[in-house]
C-alpha positions as CSV (number, residue, x, y, z in Angstrom):
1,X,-182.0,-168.8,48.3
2,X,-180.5,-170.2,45.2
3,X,-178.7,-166.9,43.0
4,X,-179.1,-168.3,38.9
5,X,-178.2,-164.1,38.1
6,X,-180.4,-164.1,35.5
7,X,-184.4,-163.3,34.7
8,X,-185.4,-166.6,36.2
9,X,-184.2,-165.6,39.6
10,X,-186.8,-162.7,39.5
11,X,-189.5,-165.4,38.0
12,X,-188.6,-167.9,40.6
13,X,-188.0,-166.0,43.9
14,X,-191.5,-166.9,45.3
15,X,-190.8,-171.0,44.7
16,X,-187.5,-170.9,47.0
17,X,-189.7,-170.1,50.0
18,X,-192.4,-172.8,49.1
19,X,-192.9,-175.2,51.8
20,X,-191.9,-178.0,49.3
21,X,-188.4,-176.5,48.1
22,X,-187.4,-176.2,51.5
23,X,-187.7,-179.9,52.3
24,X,-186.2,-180.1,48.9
25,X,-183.3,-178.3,50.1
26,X,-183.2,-180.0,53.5
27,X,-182.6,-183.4,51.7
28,X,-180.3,-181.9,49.4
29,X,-178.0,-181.0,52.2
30,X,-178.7,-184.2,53.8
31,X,-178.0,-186.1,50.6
32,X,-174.5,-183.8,49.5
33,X,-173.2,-184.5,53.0
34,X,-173.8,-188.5,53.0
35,X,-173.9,-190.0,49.5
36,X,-172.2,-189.0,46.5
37,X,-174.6,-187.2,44.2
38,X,-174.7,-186.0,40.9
39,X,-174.3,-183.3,39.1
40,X,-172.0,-181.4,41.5
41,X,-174.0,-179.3,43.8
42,X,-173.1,-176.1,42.1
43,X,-174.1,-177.3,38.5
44,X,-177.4,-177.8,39.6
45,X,-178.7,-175.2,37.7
46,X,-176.7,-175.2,34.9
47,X,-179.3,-175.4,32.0
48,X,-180.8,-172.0,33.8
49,X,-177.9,-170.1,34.3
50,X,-176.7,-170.6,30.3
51,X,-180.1,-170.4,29.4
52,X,-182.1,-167.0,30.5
53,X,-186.3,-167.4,30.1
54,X,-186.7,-164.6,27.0
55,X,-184.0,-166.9,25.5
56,X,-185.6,-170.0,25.3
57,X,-186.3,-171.0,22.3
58,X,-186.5,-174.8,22.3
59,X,-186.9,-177.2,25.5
60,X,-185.8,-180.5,25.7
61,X,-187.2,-182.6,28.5
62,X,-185.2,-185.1,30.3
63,X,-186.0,-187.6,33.4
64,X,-182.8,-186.9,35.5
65,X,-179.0,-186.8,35.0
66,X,-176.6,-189.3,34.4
67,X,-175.7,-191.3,37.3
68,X,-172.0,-192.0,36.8
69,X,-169.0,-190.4,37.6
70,X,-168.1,-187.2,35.9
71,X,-171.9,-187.7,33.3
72,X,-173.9,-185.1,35.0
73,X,-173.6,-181.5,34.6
74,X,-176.5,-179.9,35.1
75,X,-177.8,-180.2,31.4
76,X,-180.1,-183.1,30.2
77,X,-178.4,-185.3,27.8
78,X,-175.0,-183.4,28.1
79,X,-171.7,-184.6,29.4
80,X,-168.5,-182.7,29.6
81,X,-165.7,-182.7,27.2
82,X,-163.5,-185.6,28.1
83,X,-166.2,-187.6,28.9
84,X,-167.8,-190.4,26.8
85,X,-171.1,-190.0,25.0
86,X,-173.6,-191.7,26.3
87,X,-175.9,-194.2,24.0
88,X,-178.8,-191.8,24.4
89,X,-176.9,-188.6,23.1
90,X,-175.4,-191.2,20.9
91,X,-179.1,-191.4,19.4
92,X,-179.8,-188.0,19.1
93,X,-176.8,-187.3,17.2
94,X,-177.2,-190.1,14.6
95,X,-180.9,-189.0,14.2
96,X,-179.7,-185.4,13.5
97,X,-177.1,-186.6,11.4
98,X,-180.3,-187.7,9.0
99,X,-182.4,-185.5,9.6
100,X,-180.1,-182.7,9.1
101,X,-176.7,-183.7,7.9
102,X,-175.4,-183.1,11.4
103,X,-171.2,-184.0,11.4
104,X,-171.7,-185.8,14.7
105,X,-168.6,-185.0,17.4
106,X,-166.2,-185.7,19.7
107,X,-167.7,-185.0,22.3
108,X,-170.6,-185.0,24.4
109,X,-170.9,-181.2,25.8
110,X,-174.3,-179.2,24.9
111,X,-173.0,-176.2,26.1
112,X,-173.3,-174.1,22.8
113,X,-176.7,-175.5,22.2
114,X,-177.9,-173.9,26.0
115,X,-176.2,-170.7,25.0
116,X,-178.2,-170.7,22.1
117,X,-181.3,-170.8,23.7
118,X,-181.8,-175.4,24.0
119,X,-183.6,-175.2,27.7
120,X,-182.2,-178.7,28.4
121,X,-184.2,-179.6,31.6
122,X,-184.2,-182.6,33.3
123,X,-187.4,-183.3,35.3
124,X,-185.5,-184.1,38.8
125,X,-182.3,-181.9,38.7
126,X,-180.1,-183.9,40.8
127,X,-179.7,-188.3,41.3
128,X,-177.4,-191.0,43.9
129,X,-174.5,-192.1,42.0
130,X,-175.1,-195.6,40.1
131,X,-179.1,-195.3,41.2
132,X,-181.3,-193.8,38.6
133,X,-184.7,-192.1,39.9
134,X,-183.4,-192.0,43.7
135,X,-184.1,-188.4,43.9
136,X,-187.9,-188.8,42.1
137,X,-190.8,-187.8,43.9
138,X,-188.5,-185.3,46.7
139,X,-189.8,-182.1,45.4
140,X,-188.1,-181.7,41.6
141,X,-190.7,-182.7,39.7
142,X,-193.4,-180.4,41.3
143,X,-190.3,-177.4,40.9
144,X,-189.9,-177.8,37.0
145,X,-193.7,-178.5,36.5
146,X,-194.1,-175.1,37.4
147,X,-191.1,-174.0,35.2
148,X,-192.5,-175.7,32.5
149,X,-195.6,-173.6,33.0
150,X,-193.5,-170.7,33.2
151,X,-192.2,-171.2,29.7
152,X,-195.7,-172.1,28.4
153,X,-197.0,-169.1,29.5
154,X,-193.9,-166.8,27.8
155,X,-195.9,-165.2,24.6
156,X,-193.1,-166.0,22.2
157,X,-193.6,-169.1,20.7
158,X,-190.8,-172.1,21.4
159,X,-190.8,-175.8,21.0
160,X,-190.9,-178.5,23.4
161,X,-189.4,-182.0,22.8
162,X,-190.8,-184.3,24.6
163,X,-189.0,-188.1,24.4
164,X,-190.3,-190.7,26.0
165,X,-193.1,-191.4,28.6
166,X,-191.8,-189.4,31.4
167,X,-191.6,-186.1,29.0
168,X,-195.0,-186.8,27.3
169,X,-196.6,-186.6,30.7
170,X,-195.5,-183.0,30.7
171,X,-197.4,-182.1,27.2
172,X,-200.6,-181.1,29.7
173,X,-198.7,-178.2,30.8
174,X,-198.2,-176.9,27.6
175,X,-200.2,-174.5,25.6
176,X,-200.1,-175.9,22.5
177,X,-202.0,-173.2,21.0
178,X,-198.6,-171.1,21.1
179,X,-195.8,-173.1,21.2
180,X,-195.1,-176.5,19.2
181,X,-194.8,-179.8,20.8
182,X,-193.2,-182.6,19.0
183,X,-193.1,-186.2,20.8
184,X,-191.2,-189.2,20.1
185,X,-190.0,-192.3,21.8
186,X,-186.8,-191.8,24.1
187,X,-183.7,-192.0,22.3
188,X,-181.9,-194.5,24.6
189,X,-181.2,-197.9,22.8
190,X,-184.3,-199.7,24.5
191,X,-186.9,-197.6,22.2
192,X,-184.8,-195.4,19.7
193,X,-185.9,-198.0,16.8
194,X,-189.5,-197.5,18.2
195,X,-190.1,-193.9,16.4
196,X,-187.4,-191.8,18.0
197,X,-184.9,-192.3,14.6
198,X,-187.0,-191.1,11.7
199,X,-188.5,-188.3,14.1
200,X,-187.3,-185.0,12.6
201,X,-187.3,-183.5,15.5
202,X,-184.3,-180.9,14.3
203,X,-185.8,-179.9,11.3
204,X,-189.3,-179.5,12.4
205,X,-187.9,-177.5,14.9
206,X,-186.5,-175.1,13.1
207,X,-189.0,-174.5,10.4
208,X,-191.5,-173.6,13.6
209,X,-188.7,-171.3,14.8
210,X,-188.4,-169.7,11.0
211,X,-191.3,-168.3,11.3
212,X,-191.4,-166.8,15.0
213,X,-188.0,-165.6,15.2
214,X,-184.3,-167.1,14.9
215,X,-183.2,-170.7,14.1
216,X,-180.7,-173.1,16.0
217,X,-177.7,-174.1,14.7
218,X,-177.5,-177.3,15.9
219,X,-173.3,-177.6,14.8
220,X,-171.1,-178.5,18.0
221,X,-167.9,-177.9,17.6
Protein backbone atom coordinates (compact mmCIF):
# COMPACT_ATOMS: atom_id res chain seq x y z
CA UNK A 1 0.00 0.00 0.00
CA UNK A 2 1.60 3.07 -1.08
CA UNK A 3 0.83 6.16 1.89
CA UNK A 4 0.91 9.72 -0.46
CA UNK A 5 -0.96 11.35 3.10
CA UNK A 6 -3.08 13.32 1.18
CA UNK A 7 -6.74 13.22 -0.58
CA UNK A 8 -5.49 11.03 -3.36
CA UNK A 9 -4.69 8.25 -0.98
CA UNK A 10 -8.52 8.06 -0.13
CA UNK A 11 -9.17 8.48 -4.19
CA UNK A 12 -6.71 5.77 -4.99
CA UNK A 13 -6.96 3.14 -2.26
CA UNK A 14 -9.02 0.79 -4.61
CA UNK A 15 -6.11 0.91 -7.56
CA UNK A 16 -3.25 -0.43 -5.09
CA UNK A 17 -5.17 -3.77 -4.84
CA UNK A 18 -5.86 -4.02 -8.72
CA UNK A 19 -4.43 -7.01 -10.16
CA UNK A 20 -2.24 -4.84 -12.49
CA UNK A 21 -0.52 -2.55 -9.69
CA UNK A 22 0.44 -5.56 -7.95
CA UNK A 23 2.52 -6.89 -10.86
CA UNK A 24 3.50 -3.36 -11.09
CA UNK A 25 4.80 -3.51 -7.75
CA UNK A 26 6.24 -6.94 -8.11
CA UNK A 27 8.57 -5.57 -10.99
CA UNK A 28 9.26 -2.57 -9.05
CA UNK A 29 10.81 -4.58 -6.35
CA UNK A 30 12.44 -6.72 -8.89
CA UNK A 31 13.75 -3.80 -10.82
CA UNK A 32 15.03 -1.52 -7.30
CA UNK A 33 16.88 -4.62 -6.26
CA UNK A 34 18.72 -5.40 -9.72
CA UNK A 35 19.22 -2.31 -11.88
CA UNK A 36 19.57 1.19 -10.99
CA UNK A 37 16.34 2.99 -11.52
CA UNK A 38 15.18 6.37 -11.49
CA UNK A 39 13.65 8.55 -9.61
CA UNK A 40 14.67 7.12 -6.20
CA UNK A 41 12.10 4.68 -5.05
CA UNK A 42 10.67 7.06 -2.47
CA UNK A 43 10.19 10.06 -4.89
CA UNK A 44 8.00 8.14 -6.82
CA UNK A 45 5.17 9.96 -6.04
CA UNK A 46 6.46 13.14 -5.63
CA UNK A 47 4.14 15.24 -7.98
CA UNK A 48 1.14 13.70 -5.70
CA UNK A 49 2.39 14.20 -2.45
CA UNK A 50 3.20 18.26 -3.20
CA UNK A 51 0.26 18.24 -5.16
CA UNK A 52 -3.28 17.21 -3.32
CA UNK A 53 -6.37 16.52 -6.11
CA UNK A 54 -8.76 19.77 -4.91
CA UNK A 55 -5.37 21.55 -5.62
CA UNK A 56 -4.80 20.93 -9.05
CA UNK A 57 -5.11 23.48 -11.04
CA UNK A 58 -3.02 22.90 -14.12
CA UNK A 59 -1.53 19.33 -15.41
CA UNK A 60 1.33 18.98 -17.31
CA UNK A 61 1.80 15.63 -19.01
CA UNK A 62 5.10 14.08 -19.33
CA UNK A 63 6.33 10.47 -21.01
CA UNK A 64 8.67 9.37 -18.12
CA UNK A 65 11.56 10.79 -16.06
CA UNK A 66 14.91 11.57 -16.85
CA UNK A 67 17.19 8.76 -17.15
CA UNK A 68 20.47 10.09 -15.74
CA UNK A 69 21.95 10.29 -12.70
CA UNK A 70 20.52 12.59 -10.04
CA UNK A 71 17.55 14.04 -13.24
CA UNK A 72 14.60 12.35 -11.88
CA UNK A 73 12.59 13.25 -8.93
CA UNK A 74 9.50 12.33 -9.18
CA UNK A 75 8.12 15.52 -11.10
CA UNK A 76 7.89 15.65 -14.99
CA UNK A 77 10.35 18.08 -16.43
CA UNK A 78 11.93 18.93 -12.96
CA UNK A 79 15.43 18.32 -11.70
CA UNK A 80 16.87 19.17 -8.34
CA UNK A 81 18.82 22.16 -7.47
CA UNK A 82 22.40 21.46 -8.32
CA UNK A 83 21.53 19.68 -11.20
CA UNK A 84 21.73 20.93 -14.83
CA UNK A 85 18.65 21.89 -16.78
CA UNK A 86 17.76 19.75 -19.19
CA UNK A 87 17.22 21.03 -22.98
CA UNK A 88 13.51 20.23 -22.67
CA UNK A 89 12.96 22.45 -19.44
CA UNK A 90 15.52 24.53 -21.23
CA UNK A 91 12.44 25.06 -23.83
CA UNK A 92 9.86 25.64 -21.58
CA UNK A 93 11.58 28.36 -19.88
CA UNK A 94 12.68 30.30 -23.01
CA UNK A 95 8.98 29.95 -24.35
CA UNK A 96 7.67 31.46 -21.00
CA UNK A 97 10.27 33.92 -21.01
CA UNK A 98 8.11 35.24 -24.36
CA UNK A 99 5.19 34.51 -23.57
CA UNK A 100 5.24 35.98 -20.25
CA UNK A 101 8.42 37.82 -19.43
CA UNK A 102 9.55 34.87 -17.36
CA UNK A 103 13.46 35.76 -15.72
CA UNK A 104 14.43 32.18 -16.51
CA UNK A 105 16.72 30.52 -13.52
CA UNK A 106 19.34 28.80 -12.12
CA UNK A 107 18.06 26.02 -11.71
CA UNK A 108 15.95 23.30 -12.80
CA UNK A 109 13.57 22.40 -9.54
CA UNK A 110 9.59 22.80 -10.06
CA UNK A 111 8.96 22.35 -6.67
CA UNK A 112 7.10 25.77 -6.03
CA UNK A 113 5.15 25.25 -9.20
CA UNK A 114 3.71 21.62 -7.58
CA UNK A 115 3.06 23.43 -4.39
CA UNK A 116 1.06 25.67 -6.28
CA UNK A 117 -1.11 23.38 -7.68
CA UNK A 118 1.29 22.25 -11.53
CA UNK A 119 0.17 18.31 -11.41
CA UNK A 120 3.48 17.49 -13.15
CA UNK A 121 2.78 13.80 -14.09
CA UNK A 122 4.77 11.77 -16.04
CA UNK A 123 2.81 8.96 -17.87
CA UNK A 124 5.20 5.90 -16.52
CA UNK A 125 6.51 7.13 -13.04
CA UNK A 126 9.63 5.37 -12.78
CA UNK A 127 12.63 4.37 -15.90
CA UNK A 128 16.34 2.03 -16.11
CA UNK A 129 19.12 4.42 -15.91
CA UNK A 130 20.47 5.63 -19.46
CA UNK A 131 17.30 3.59 -21.13
CA UNK A 132 14.33 5.79 -21.89
CA UNK A 133 10.82 3.94 -22.10
CA UNK A 134 12.13 0.65 -20.31
CA UNK A 135 9.44 0.82 -17.78
CA UNK A 136 6.57 1.49 -20.69
CA UNK A 137 3.83 -0.80 -20.98
CA UNK A 138 4.48 -2.49 -17.08
CA UNK A 139 1.38 -1.18 -15.57
CA UNK A 140 2.05 2.93 -15.32
CA UNK A 141 0.40 4.01 -18.08
CA UNK A 142 -2.97 2.12 -17.34
CA UNK A 143 -2.36 3.73 -13.35
CA UNK A 144 -2.21 7.52 -14.52
CA UNK A 145 -4.93 6.93 -17.26
CA UNK A 146 -7.09 6.52 -14.55
CA UNK A 147 -5.64 9.52 -12.65
CA UNK A 148 -6.07 11.46 -15.41
CA UNK A 149 -9.74 10.58 -15.38
CA UNK A 150 -9.72 11.33 -11.87
CA UNK A 151 -8.82 14.89 -12.47
CA UNK A 152 -11.24 15.09 -15.45
CA UNK A 153 -13.88 14.17 -13.53
CA UNK A 154 -13.00 16.98 -10.41
CA UNK A 155 -15.93 19.73 -11.20
CA UNK A 156 -13.55 22.62 -10.83
CA UNK A 157 -12.22 23.48 -13.91
CA UNK A 158 -8.18 23.05 -14.59
CA UNK A 159 -6.00 22.90 -17.63
CA UNK A 160 -4.14 20.13 -19.19
CA UNK A 161 -0.97 20.58 -21.24
CA UNK A 162 -0.48 18.15 -23.40
CA UNK A 163 3.16 18.29 -25.39
CA UNK A 164 3.91 16.09 -27.75
CA UNK A 165 2.40 12.79 -29.22
CA UNK A 166 2.54 10.70 -26.18
CA UNK A 167 0.50 13.55 -24.03
CA UNK A 168 -2.00 14.28 -26.91
CA UNK A 169 -2.99 10.64 -26.75
CA UNK A 170 -4.33 11.40 -23.34
CA UNK A 171 -6.72 14.35 -24.65
CA UNK A 172 -9.54 11.35 -24.93
CA UNK A 173 -9.63 11.26 -21.32
CA UNK A 174 -10.42 14.55 -20.89
CA UNK A 175 -13.63 16.33 -20.60
CA UNK A 176 -13.16 19.15 -22.45
CA UNK A 177 -16.42 20.54 -21.81
CA UNK A 178 -14.98 21.54 -18.18
CA UNK A 179 -11.47 21.84 -18.23
CA UNK A 180 -9.18 23.45 -20.98
CA UNK A 181 -6.72 21.48 -23.03
CA UNK A 182 -4.01 23.28 -24.80
CA UNK A 183 -1.56 21.00 -27.16
CA UNK A 184 1.61 21.69 -28.66
CA UNK A 185 4.57 19.90 -29.95
CA UNK A 186 7.18 18.56 -27.16
CA UNK A 187 9.52 21.09 -26.09
CA UNK A 188 12.67 18.97 -26.44
CA UNK A 189 15.09 20.36 -29.19
CA UNK A 190 13.84 17.64 -31.88
CA UNK A 191 10.36 19.49 -32.30
CA UNK A 192 10.37 22.75 -30.04
CA UNK A 193 10.75 24.88 -33.51
CA UNK A 194 7.74 22.75 -34.74
CA UNK A 195 4.89 24.85 -32.73
CA UNK A 196 6.01 24.33 -29.16
CA UNK A 197 7.87 28.11 -29.01
CA UNK A 198 5.20 30.55 -30.03
CA UNK A 199 2.50 28.25 -27.99
CA UNK A 200 1.36 30.46 -25.15
CA UNK A 201 0.75 27.95 -23.17
CA UNK A 202 1.50 30.22 -19.76
CA UNK A 203 -0.66 32.80 -20.62
CA UNK A 204 -3.52 30.97 -21.99
CA UNK A 205 -3.35 29.25 -18.90
CA UNK A 206 -3.85 31.66 -16.74
CA UNK A 207 -6.48 33.66 -18.41
CA UNK A 208 -8.61 30.18 -18.24
CA UNK A 209 -7.71 30.05 -14.53
CA UNK A 210 -8.84 33.98 -14.13
CA UNK A 211 -11.93 33.17 -14.48
CA UNK A 212 -12.50 29.80 -12.44
CA UNK A 213 -10.44 30.61 -9.52
CA UNK A 214 -6.65 31.60 -8.75
CA UNK A 215 -3.78 32.11 -11.21
CA UNK A 216 -0.07 30.54 -11.18
CA UNK A 217 2.70 32.38 -10.65
CA UNK A 218 4.86 30.81 -12.74
CA UNK A 219 8.30 32.86 -10.94
CA UNK A 220 10.91 30.21 -9.54
CA UNK A 221 13.08 31.56 -7.43
Amino acid sequence: MVHIGNSWDELLKDEWAQPYYQDLRAFLAEEYRSREIYPPMNDIFNAFKLCPYEDVKVVILGQDPYYGVGQAHGLAFSVKRGVEVPPSLKNIYKEMQSDIGFHIPSHGCLESWAKQGVFLLNTALTVRRAQPLSHRGKGWEVFTDHVISLLSAREKPMVFLLWGANARSKKSLIDQTRHLVLEAPHPSPLSAFAGFFGCKHFSKANAFLAKHGETVDWTID
